[in-house]
C-alpha positions as CSV (number, residue, x, y, z in Angstrom):
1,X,0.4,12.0,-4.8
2,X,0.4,9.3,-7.4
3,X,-1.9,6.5,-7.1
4,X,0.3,3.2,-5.7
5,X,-1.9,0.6,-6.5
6,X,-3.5,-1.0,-9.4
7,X,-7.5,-1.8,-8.5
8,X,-7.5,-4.8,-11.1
9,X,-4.7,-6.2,-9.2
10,X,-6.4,-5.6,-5.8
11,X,-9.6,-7.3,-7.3
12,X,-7.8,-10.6,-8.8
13,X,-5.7,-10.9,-5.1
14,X,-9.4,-10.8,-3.4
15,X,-10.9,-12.6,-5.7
16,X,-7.8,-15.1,-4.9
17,X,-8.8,-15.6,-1.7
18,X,-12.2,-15.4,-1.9
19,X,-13.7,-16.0,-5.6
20,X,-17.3,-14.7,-3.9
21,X,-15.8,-11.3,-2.3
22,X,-16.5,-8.2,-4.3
23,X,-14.9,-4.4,-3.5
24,X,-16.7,-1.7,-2.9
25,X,-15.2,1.3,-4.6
26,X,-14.2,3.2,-1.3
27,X,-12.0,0.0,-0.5
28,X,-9.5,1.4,-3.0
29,X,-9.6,4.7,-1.4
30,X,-8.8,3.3,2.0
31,X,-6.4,0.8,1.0
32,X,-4.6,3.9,-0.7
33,X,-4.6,6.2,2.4
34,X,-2.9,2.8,4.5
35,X,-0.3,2.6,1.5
36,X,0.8,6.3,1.7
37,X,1.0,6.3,5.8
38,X,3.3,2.9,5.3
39,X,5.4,4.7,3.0
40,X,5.8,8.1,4.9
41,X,6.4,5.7,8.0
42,X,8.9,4.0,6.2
43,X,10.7,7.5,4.5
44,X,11.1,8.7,8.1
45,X,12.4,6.0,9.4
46,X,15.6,5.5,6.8
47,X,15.9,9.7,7.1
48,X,16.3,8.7,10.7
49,X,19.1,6.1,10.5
50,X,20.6,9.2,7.6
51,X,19.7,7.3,4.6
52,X,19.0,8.1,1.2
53,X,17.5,3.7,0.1
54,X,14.4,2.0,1.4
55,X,15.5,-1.2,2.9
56,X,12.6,-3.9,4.2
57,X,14.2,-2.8,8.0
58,X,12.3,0.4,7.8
59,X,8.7,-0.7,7.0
């Protein structure tokens, strides 16, 4: 599957909240494994209402 999310982006929105917090590498992989089970969640559930768009309603 293609990677969904952009580690220096992850880094400056930590860093954002906590200047002091670092990321261990294995954070990414995590945080990549939550994304894809969100998304799955969310292409069920608009299969399930019979459509083809992701809507906000479905995550």
């Amino acid at each position: 599957m293609v990677e969904m999310i952009v580690k220096s982006k992850v880094k400056e929105a930590v860093k954002a909240i906590d200047p002091e917090m670092r990321v261990n590498p294995e954070f990414y992989e995590a945080l990549e494994a939550e994304i894809k089970t969100l998304v799955e969640k969310a292409v069920k559930r608009a299969k399930d209402e019979g459509k083809k768009t992701l809507y906000p309603r479905h995550v």
